[in-house]
Backbone as ProteinMPNN parsed JSONL, in Angstrom:
{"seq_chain_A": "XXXXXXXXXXXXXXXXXXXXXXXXXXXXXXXXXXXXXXXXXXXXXXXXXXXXXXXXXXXXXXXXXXXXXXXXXXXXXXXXXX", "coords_chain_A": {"N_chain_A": [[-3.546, -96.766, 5.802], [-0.921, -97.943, 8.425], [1.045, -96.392, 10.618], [4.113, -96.516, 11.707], [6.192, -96.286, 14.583], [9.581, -96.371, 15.198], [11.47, -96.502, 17.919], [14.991, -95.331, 19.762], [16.776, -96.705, 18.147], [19.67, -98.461, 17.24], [22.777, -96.399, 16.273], [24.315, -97.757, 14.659], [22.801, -99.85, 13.434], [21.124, -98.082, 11.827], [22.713, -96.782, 9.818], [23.666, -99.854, 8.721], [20.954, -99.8, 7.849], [20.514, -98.262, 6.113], [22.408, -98.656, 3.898], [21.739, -101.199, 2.8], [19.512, -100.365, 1.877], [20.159, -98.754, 0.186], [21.563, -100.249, -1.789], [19.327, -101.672, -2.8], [18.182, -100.1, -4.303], [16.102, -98.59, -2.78], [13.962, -96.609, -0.821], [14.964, -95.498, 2.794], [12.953, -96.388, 4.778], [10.984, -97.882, 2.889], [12.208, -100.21, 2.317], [12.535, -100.873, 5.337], [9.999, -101.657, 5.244], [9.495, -103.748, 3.638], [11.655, -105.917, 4.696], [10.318, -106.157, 7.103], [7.779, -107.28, 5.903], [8.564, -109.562, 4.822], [9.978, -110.993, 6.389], [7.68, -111.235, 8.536], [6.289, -112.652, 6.312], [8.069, -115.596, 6.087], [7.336, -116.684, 9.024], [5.004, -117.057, 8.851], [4.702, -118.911, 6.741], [4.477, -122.047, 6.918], [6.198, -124.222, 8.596], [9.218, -125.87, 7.301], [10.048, -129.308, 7.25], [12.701, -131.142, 8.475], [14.341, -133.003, 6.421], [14.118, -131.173, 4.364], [15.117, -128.964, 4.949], [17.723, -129.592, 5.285], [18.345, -130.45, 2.584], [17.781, -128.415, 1.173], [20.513, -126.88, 2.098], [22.487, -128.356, 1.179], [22.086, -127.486, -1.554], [23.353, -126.525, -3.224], [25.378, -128.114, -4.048], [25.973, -129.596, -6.57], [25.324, -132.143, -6.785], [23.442, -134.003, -8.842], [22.181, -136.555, -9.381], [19.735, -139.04, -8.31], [19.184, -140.147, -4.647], [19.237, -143.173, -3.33], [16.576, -143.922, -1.318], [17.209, -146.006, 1.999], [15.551, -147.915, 3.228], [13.836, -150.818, 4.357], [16.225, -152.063, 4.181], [18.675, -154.07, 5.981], [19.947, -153.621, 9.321], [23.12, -152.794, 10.88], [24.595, -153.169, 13.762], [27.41, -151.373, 14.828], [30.659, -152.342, 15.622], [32.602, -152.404, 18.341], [35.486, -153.103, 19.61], [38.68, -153.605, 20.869]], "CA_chain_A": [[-2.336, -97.482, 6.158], [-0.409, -98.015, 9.936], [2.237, -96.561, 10.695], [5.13, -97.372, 12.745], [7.719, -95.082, 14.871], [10.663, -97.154, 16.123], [12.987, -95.017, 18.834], [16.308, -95.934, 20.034], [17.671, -97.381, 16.866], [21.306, -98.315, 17.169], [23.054, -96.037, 14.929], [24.661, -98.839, 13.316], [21.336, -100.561, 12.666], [20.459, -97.35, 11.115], [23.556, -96.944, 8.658], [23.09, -101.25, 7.834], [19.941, -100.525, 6.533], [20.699, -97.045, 4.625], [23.257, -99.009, 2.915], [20.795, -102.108, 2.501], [18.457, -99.935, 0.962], [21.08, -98.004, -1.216], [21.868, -100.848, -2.925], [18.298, -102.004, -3.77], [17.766, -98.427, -5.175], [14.936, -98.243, -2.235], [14.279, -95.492, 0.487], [15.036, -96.459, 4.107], [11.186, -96.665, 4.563], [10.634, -98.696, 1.72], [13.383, -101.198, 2.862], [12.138, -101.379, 6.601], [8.502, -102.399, 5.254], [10.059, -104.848, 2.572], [12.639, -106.145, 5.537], [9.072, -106.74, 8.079], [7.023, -108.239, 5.088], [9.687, -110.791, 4.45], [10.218, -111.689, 8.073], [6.394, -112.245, 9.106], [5.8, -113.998, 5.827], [8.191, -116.062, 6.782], [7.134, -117.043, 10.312], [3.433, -117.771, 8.526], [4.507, -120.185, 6.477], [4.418, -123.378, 7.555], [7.412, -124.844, 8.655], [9.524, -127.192, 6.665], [10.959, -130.908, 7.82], [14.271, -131.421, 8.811], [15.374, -133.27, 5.329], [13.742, -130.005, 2.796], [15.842, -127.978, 5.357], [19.13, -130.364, 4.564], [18.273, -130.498, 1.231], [18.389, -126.748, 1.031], [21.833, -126.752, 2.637], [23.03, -128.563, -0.185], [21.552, -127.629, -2.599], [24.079, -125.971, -4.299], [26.992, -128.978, -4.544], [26.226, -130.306, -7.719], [24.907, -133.284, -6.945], [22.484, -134.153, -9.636], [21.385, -137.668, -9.254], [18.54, -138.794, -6.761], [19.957, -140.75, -3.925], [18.176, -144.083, -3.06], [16.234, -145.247, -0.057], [17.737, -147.1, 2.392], [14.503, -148.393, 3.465], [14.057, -152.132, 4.023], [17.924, -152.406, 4.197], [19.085, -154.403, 7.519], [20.832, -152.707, 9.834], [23.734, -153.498, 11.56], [25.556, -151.961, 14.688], [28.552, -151.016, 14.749], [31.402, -152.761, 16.883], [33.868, -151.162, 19.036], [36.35, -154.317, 20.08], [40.001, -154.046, 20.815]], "C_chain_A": [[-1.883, -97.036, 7.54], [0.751, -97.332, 9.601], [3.064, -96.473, 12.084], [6.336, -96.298, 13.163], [8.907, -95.969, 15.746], [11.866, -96.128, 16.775], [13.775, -96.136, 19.613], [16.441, -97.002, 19.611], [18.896, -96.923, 17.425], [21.744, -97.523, 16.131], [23.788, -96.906, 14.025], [23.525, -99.306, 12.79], [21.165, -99.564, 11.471], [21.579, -96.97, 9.612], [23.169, -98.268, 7.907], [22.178, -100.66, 6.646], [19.406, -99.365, 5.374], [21.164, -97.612, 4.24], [22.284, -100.456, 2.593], [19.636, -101.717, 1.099], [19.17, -99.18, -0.495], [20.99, -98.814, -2.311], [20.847, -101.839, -3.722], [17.6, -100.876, -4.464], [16.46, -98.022, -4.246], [15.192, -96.843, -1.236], [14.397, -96.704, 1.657], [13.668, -96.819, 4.417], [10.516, -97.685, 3.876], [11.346, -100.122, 2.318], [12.697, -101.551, 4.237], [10.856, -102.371, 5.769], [8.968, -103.693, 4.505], [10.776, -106.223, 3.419], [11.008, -107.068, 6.695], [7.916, -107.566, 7.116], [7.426, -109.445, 4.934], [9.809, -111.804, 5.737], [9.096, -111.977, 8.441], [6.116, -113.11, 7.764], [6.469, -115.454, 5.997], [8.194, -117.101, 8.111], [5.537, -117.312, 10.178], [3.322, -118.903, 7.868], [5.155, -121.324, 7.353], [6.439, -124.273, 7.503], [8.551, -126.012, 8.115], [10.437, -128.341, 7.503], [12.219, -130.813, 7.713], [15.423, -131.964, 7.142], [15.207, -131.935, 4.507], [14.818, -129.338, 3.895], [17.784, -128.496, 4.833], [19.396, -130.42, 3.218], [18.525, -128.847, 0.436], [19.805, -126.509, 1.504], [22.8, -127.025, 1.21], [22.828, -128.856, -1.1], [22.417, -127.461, -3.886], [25.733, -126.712, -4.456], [27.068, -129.471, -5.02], [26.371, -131.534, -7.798], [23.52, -133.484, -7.589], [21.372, -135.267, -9.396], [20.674, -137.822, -7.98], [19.304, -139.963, -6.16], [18.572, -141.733, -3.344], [17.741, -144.109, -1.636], [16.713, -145.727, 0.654], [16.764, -148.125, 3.049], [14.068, -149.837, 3.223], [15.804, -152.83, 3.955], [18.041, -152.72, 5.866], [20.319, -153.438, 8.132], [21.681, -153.558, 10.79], [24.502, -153.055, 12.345], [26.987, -152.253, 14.549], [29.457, -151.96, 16.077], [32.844, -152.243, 17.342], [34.914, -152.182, 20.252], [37.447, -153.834, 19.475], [40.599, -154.816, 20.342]], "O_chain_A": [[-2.282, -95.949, 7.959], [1.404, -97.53, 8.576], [2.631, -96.383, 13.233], [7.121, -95.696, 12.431], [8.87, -96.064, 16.972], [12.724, -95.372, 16.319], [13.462, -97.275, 19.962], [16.336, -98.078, 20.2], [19.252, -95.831, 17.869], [21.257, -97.753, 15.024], [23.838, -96.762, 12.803], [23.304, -99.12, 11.594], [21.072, -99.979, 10.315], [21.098, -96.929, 8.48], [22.567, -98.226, 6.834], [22.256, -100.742, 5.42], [18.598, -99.35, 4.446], [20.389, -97.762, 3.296], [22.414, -100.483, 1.369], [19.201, -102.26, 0.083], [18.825, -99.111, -1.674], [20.569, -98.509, -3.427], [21.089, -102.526, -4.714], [16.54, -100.931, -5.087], [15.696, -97.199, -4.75], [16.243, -96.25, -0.995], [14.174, -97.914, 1.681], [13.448, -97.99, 4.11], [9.535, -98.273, 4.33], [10.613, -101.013, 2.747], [12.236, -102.692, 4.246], [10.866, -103.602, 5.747], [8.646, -104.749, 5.049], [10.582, -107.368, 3.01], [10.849, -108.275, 6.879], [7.229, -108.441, 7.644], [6.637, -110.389, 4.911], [9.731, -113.026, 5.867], [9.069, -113.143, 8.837], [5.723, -114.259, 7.961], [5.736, -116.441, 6.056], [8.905, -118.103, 8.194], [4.86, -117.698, 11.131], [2.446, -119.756, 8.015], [6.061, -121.355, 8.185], [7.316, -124.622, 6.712], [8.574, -127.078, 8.73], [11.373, -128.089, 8.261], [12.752, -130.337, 6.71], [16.555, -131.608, 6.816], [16.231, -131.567, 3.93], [15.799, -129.164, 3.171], [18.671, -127.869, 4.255], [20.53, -130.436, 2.741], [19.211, -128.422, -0.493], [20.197, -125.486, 0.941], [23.494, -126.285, 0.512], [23.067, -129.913, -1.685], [22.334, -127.938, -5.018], [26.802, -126.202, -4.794], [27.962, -130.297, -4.835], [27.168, -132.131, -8.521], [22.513, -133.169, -6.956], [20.159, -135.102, -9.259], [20.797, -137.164, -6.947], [19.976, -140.707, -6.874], [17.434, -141.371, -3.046], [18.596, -144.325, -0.777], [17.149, -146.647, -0.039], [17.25, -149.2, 3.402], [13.908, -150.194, 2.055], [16.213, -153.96, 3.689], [17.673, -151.975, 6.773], [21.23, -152.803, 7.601], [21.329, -154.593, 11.356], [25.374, -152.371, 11.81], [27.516, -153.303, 14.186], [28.999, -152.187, 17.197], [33.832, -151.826, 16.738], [35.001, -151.96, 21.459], [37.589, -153.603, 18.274], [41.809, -154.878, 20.56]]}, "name": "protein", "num_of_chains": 1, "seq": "XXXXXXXXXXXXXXXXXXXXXXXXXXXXXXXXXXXXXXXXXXXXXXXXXXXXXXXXXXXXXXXXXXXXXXXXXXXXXXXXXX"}
């Protein structure tokens, strides 16, 4: 296994992620690698589309039903008369 020496850590950074790790019962060590696993897997997978990213937004407002299509529906501009 690699390992890794990071110098001039903010000491806040370095409190964050004692208390990060406190409260997953990990060491700080444990937590960094967990913290850099997460973040490149991440940035390997493949990127998702603009609606799965909207759709994740609100995901959580308890809207159940599936929302139709508007597809094939005419469109019609808008008018902006005094």
């Amino acid at each position: 296994m690699a390992q890794l020496l990071v110098r001039n850590l903010e000491n806040q950074l370095k409190v964050r992620l004692q208390r990060r790790a406190k409260r997953h019962g990990r060491s700080m060590e444990e937590e960094a690698r967990d913290i850099l696993r997460n973040a490149l897997r991440e940035e390997d997978s493949p990127a998702a589309g603009l609606g799965t990213g909207i759709a994740a937004l609100f995901s959580e407002t308890g809207l159940h039903e599936d929302i139709t299509e508007l597809r094939g529906h005419a469109v019609t501009p808008a008018t902006f008369e005094r």
